[in-house]
Backbone as JSON, one array per atom type, in Angstrom:
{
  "sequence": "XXXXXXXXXXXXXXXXXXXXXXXXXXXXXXXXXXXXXXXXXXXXXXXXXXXXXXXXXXXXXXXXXXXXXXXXXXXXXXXXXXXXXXXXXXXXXXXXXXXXXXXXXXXXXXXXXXXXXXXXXXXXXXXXXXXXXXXXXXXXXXXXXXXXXXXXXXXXXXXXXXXXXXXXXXXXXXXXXXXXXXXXXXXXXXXXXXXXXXXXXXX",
  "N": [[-15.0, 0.57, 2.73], [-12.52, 2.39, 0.76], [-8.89, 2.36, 0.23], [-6.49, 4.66, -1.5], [-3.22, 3.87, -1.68], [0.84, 5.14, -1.53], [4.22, 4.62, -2.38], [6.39, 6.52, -0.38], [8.3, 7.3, -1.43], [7.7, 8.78, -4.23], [6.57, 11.13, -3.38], [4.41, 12.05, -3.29], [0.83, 13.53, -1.67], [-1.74, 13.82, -2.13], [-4.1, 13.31, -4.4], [-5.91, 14.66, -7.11], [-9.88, 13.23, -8.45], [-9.25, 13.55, -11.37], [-6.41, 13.2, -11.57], [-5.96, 11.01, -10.59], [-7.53, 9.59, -12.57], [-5.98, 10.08, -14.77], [-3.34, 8.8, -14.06], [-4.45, 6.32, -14.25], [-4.97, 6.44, -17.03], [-2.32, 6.13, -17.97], [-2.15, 8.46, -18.74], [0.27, 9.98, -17.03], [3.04, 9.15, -16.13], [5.13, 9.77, -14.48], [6.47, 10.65, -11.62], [6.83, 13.33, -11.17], [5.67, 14.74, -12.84], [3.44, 15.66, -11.49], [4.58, 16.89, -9.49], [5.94, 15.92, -7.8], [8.35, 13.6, -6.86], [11.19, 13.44, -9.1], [10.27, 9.86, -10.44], [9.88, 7.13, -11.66], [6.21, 5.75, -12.59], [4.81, 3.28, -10.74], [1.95, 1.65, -11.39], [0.6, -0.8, -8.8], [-2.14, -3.6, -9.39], [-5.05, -4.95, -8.4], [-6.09, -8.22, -9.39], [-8.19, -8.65, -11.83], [-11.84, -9.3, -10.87], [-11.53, -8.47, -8.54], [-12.69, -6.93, -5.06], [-11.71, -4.12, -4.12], [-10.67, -3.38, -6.5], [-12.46, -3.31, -8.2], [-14.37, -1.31, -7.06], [-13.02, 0.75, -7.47], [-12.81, 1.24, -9.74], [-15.48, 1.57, -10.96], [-16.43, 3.57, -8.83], [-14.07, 5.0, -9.25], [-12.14, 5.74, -11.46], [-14.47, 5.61, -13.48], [-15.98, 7.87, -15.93], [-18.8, 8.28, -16.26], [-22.08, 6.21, -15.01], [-21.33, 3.12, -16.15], [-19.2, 3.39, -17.77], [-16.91, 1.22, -17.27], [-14.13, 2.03, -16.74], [-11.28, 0.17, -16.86], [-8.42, -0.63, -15.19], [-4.89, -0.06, -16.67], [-3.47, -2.92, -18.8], [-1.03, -5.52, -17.15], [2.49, -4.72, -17.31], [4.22, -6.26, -17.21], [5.11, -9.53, -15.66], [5.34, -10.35, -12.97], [5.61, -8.76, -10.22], [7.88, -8.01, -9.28], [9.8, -7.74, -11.38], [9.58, -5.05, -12.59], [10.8, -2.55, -13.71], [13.34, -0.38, -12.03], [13.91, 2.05, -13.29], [12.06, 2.79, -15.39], [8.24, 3.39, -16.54], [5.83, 1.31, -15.33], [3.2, -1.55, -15.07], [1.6, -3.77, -12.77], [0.41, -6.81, -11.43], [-1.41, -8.11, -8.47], [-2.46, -10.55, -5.57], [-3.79, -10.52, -3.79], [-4.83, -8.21, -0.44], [-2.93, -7.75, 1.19], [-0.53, -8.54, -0.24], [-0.2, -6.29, -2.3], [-0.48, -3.52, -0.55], [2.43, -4.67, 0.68], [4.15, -4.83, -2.16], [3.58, -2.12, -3.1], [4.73, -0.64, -0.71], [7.34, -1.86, -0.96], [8.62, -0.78, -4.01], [9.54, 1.66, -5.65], [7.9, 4.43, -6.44], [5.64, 3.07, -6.72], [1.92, 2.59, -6.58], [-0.99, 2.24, -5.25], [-4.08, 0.28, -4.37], [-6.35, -0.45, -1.2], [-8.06, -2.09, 1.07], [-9.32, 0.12, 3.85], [-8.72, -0.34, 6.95], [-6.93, -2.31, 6.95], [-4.86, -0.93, 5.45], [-4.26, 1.16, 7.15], [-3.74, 0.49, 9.6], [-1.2, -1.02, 8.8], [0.55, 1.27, 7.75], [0.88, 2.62, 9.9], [3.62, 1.4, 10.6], [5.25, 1.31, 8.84], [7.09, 3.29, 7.41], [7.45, 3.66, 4.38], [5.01, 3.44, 3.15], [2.05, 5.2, 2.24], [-0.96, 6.84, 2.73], [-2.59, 8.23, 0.4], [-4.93, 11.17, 0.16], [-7.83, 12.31, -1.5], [-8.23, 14.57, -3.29], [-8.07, 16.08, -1.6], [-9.14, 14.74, 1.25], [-9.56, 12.48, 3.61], [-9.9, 9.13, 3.39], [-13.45, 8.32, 5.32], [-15.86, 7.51, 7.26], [-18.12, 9.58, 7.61], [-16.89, 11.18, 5.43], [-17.7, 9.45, 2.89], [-20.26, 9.61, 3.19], [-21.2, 12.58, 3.14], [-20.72, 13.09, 0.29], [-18.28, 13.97, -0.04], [-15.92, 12.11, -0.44], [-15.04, 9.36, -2.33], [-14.53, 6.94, -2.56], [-15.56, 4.28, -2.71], [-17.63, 1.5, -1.21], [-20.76, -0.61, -1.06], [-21.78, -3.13, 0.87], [-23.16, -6.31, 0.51], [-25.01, -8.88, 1.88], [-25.88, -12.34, 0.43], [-29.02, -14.15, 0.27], [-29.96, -17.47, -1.17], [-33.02, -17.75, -1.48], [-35.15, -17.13, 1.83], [-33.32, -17.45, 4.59], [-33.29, -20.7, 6.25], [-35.23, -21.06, 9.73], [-32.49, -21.58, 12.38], [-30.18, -22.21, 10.51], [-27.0, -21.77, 9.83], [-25.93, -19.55, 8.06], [-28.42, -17.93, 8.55], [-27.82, -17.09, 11.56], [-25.72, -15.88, 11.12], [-26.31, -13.75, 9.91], [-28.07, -12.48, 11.6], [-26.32, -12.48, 13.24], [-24.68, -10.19, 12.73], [-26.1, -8.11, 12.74], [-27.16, -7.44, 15.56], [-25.6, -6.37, 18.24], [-22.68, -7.35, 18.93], [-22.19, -8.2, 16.43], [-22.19, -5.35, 15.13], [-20.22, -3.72, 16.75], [-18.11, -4.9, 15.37], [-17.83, -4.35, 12.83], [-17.82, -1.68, 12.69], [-15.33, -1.57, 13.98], [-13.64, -2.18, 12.27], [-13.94, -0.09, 10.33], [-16.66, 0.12, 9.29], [-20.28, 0.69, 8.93], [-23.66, -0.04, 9.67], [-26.56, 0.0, 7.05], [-28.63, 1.31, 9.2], [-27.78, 2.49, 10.26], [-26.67, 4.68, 8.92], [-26.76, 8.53, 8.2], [-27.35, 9.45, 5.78], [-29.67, 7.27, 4.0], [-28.83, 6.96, 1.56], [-26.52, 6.4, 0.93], [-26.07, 3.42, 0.55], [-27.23, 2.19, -1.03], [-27.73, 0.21, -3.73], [-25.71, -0.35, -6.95]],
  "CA": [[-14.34, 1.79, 2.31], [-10.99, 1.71, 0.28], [-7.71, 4.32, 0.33], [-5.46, 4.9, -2.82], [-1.56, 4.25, -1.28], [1.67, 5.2, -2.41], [5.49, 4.69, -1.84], [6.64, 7.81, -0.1], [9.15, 8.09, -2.91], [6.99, 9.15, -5.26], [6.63, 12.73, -2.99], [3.03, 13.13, -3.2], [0.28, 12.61, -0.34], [-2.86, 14.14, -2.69], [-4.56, 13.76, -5.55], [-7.57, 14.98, -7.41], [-9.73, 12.5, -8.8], [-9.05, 13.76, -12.6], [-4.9, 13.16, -11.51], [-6.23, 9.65, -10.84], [-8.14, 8.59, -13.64], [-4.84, 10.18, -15.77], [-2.74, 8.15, -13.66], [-4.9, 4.83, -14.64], [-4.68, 6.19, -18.12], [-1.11, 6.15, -18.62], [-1.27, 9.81, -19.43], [1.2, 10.26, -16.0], [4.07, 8.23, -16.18], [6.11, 9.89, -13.7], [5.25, 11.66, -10.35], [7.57, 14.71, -10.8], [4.34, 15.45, -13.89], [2.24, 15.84, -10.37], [5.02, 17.91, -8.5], [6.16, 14.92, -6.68], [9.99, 13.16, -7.11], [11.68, 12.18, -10.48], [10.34, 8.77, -10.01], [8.65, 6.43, -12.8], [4.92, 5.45, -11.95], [4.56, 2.32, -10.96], [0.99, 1.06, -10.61], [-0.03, -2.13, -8.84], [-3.25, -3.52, -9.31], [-5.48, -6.13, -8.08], [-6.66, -8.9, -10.57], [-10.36, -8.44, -12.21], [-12.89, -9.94, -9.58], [-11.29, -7.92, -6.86], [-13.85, -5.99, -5.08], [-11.61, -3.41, -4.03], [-10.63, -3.03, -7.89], [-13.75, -2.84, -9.32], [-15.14, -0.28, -6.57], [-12.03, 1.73, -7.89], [-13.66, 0.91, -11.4], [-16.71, 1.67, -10.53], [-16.41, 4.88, -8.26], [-13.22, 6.38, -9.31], [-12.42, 6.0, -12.84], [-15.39, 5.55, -14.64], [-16.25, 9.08, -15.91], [-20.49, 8.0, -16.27], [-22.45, 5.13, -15.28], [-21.41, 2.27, -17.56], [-17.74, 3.69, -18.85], [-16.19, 0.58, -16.89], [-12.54, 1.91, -17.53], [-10.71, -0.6, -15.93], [-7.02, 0.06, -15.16], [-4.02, -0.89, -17.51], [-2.74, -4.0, -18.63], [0.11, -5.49, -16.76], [3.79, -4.71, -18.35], [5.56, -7.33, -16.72], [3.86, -11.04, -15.64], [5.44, -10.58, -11.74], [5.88, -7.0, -9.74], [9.32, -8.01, -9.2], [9.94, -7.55, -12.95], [9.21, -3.34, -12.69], [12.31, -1.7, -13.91], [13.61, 1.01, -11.79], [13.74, 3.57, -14.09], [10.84, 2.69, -16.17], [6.97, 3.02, -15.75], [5.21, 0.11, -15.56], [2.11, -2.14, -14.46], [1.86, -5.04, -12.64], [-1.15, -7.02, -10.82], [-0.99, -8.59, -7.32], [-3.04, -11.37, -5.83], [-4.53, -9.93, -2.21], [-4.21, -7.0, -0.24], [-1.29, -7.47, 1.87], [0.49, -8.53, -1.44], [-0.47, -5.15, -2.98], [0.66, -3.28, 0.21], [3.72, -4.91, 0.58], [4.48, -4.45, -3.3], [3.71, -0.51, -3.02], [5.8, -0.17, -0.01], [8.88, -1.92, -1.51], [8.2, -0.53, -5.19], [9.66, 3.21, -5.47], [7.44, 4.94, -7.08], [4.29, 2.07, -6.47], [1.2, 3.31, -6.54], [-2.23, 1.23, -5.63], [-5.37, 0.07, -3.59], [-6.47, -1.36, -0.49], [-9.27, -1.66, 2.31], [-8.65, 0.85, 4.69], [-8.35, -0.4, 8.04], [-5.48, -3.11, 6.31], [-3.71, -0.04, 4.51], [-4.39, 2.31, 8.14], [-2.33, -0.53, 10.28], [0.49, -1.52, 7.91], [1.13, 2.25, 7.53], [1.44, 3.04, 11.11], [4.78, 0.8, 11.36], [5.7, 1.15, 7.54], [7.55, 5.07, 7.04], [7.51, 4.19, 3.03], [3.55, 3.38, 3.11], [1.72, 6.48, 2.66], [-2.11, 6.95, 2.24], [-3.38, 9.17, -0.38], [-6.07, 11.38, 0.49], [-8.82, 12.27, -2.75], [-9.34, 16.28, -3.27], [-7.93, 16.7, 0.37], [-10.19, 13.92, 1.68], [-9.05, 11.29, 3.68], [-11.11, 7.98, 3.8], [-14.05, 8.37, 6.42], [-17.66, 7.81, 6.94], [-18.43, 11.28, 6.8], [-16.51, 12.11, 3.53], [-18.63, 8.7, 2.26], [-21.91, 9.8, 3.42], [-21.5, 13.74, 2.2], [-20.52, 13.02, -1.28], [-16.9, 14.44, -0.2], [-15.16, 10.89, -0.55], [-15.5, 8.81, -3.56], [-14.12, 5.67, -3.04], [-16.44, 2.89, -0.96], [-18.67, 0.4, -2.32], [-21.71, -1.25, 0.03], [-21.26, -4.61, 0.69], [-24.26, -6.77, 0.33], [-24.93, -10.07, 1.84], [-27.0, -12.34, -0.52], [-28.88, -15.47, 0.53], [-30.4, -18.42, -1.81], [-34.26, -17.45, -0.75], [-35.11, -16.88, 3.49], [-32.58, -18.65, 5.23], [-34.02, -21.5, 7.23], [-34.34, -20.49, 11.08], [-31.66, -22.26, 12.91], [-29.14, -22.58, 10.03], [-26.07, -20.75, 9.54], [-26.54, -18.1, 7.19], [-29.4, -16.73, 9.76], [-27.44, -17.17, 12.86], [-24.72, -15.33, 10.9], [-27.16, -12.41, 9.46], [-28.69, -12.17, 12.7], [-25.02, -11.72, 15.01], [-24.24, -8.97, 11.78], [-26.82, -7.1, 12.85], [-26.98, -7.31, 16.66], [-24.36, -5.55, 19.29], [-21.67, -8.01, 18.48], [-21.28, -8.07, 15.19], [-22.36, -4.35, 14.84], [-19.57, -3.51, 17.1], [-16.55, -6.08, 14.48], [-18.1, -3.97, 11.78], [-17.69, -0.54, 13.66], [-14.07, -1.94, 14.52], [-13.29, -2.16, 10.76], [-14.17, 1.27, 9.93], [-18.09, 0.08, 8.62], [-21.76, 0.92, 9.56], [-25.01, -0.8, 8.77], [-27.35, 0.8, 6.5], [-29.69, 1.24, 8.95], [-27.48, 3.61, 10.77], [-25.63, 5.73, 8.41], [-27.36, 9.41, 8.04], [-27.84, 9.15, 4.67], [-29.6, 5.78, 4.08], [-29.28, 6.8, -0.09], [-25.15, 5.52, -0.26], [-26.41, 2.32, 1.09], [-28.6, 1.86, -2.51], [-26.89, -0.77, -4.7], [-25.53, 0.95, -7.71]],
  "C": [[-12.89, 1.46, 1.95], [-10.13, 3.01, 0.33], [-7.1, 4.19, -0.61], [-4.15, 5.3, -1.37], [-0.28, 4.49, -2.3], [2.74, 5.06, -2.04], [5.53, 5.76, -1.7], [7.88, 8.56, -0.81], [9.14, 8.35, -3.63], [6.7, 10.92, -4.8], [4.98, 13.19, -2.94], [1.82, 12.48, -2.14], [-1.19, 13.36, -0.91], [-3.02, 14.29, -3.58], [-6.07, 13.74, -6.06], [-7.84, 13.41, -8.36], [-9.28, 12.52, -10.2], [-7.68, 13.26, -12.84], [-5.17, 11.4, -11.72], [-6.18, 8.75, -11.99], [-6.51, 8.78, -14.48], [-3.82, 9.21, -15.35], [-2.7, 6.31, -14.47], [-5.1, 4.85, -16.05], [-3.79, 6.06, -18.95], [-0.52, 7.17, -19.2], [0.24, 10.89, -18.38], [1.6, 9.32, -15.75], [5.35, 8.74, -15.11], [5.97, 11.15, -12.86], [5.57, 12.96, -10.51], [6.03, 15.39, -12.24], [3.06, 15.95, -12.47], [3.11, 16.3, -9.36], [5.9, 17.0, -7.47], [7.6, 14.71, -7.41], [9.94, 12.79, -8.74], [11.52, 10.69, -10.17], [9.64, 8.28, -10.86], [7.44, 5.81, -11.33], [5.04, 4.02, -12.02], [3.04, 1.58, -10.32], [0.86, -0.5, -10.22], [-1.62, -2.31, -8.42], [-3.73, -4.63, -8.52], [-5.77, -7.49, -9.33], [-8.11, -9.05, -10.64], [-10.74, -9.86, -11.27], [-12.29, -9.54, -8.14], [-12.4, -6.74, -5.95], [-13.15, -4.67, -5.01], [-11.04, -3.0, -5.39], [-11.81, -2.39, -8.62], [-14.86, -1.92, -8.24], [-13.7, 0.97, -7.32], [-12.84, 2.0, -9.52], [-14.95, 2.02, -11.69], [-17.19, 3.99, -9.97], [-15.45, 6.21, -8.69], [-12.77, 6.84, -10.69], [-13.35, 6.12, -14.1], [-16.58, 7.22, -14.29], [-18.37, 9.43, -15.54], [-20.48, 7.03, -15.53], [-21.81, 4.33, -16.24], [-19.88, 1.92, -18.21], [-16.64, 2.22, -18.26], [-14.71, 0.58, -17.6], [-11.67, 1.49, -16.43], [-8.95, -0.29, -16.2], [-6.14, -0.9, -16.55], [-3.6, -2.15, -17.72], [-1.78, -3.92, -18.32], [1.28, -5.45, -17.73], [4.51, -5.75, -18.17], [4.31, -8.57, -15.61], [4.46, -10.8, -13.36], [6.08, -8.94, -11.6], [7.14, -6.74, -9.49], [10.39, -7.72, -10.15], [10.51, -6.01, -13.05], [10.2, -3.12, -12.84], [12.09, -0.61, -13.19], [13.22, 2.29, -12.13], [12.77, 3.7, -15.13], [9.16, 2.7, -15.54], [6.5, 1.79, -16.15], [4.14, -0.47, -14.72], [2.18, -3.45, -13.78], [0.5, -5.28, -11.17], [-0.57, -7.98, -9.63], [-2.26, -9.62, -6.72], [-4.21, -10.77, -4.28], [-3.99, -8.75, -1.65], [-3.17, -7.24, 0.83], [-0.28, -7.98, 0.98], [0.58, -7.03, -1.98], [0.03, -4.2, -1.68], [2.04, -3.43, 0.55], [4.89, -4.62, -0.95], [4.52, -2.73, -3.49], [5.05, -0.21, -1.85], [7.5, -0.4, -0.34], [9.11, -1.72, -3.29], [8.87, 1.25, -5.23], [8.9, 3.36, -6.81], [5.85, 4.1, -7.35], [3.21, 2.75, -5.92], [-0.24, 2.03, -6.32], [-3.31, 1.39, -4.7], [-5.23, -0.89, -2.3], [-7.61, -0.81, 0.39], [-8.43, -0.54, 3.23], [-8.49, 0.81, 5.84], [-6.99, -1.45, 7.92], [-4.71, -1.88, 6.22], [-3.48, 0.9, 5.77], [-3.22, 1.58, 8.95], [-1.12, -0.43, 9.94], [1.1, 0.0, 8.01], [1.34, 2.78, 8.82], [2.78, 2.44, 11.37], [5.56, 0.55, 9.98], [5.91, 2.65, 7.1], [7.29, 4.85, 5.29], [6.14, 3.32, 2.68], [2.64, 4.9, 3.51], [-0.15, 6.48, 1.89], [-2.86, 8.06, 1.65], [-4.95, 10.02, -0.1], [-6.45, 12.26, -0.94], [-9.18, 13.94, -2.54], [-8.81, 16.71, -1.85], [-8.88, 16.01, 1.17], [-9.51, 12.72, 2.13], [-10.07, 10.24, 4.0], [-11.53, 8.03, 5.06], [-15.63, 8.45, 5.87], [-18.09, 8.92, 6.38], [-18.46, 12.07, 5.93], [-17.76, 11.37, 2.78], [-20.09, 9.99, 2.44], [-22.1, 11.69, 2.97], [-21.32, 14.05, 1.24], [-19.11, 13.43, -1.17], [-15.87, 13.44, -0.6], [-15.68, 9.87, -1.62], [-15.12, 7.06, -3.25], [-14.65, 4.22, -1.9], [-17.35, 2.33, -2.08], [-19.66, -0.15, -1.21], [-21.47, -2.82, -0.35], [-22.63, -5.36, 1.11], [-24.37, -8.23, 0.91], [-26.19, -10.89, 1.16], [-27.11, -14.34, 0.35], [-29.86, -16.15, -0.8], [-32.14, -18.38, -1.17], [-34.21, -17.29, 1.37], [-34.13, -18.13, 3.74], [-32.92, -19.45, 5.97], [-33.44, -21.04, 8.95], [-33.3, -21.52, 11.3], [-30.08, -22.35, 12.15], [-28.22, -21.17, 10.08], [-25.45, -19.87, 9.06], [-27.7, -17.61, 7.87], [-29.1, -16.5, 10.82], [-25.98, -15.88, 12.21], [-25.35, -13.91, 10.47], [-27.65, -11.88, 10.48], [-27.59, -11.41, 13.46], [-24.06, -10.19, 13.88], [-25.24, -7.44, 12.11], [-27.18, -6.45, 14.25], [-25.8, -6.62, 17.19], [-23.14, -6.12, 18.73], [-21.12, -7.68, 17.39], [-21.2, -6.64, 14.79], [-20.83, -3.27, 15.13], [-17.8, -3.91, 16.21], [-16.75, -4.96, 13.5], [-17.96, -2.67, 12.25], [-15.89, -0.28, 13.64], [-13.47, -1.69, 13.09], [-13.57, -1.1, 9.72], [-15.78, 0.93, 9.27], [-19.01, 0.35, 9.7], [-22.67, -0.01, 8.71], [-25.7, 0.61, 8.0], [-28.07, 1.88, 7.51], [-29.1, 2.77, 10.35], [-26.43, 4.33, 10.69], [-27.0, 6.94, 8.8], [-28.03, 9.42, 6.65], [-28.15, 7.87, 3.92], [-29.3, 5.68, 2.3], [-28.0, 5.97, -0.47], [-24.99, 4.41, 0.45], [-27.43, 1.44, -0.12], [-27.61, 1.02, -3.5], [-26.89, -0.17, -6.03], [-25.94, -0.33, -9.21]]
}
């Protein structure tokens, strides 16, 4: 499950997803257009093959199946670049780069897992986590269609894994108490005990 964050100098702590997609289309360039501070937009992104990018892709901007409308190109080659008083884009390499870039970014706007982005923002006043429609990231929103932004995470092996080796000793302690419990810890569930086993269906 992922959260949309924002510098808290941007003024705003909700948006719909339609504010979103406009956001990632460049048709909102500056927050006070969404009620929030005179502040240029500054998004940071991940770089394509990020998962939590392309569940953003995937779940939040793309209007159908298929529309893969992937966010803007960057304006500037490093986030350090971003003019002040200008909007602008710029791509980051992991998520505690992309956290740390929103929080010292006025007006930085982006992505991250959400037990990373839940931490950092408990001990970070200009880290603020966006909640979707009035929805803040949670199983519950996932699993009643109220929350949009999660992706299932799949583990894939090369045919049955031979007993003994370590891709079955590792599938095995993922599914037992242990690992059930790491995965619990990290805000996830298994399939096999959400309520709704349907947003557990590979898209």
């Amino acid at each position: 499950m992922f959260t949309l964050v924002v510098n808290r100098d941007a003024g705003v702590e909700n948006l719909t997803v339609g504010q979103i997609r406009d956001l990632y289309a460049g048709k909102i360039t500056n927050w006070s257009q969404l009620n929030g501070e005179d502040v240029p937009v500054h998004l940071v992104n991940r770089h394509v093959g990020s998962g939590t990018r392309s569940a953003l892709v995937q779940r939040v901007l793309s209007v159908k199946e298929g529309d893969n409308r992937q966010p803007p190109q960057a304006t500037v080659d490093d986030c350090t670049a971003l003019d002040d008083d200008t909007y602008g884009v710029c791509e980051v390499g992991g998520t505690e780069s992309m956290l740390e870039t929103v929080s010292g970014t006025a007006g930085g706007f982006g992505y991250s897992e959400v037990t990373t982005a839940e931490k950092r923002a408990k001990n970070d006043r200009n880290l603020v986590r966006i909640t979707i429609a009035g929805q803040q990231a949670s199983l519950d929103g996932v699993e009643n269609g109220d929350y949009p932004y999660w992706q299932t995470e799949l583990a894939y092996t090369y045919g049955e894994p031979p007993a003994g080796s370590l891709a079955a000793a590792f599938l095995t302690y993922l599914t037992e108490q242990g690992g059930r419990d790491v995965l619990r810890e990290y805000g996830n569930r298994l399939c096999s005990e959400v309520e709704n086993p349907r947003v557990c269906e590979p898209s």
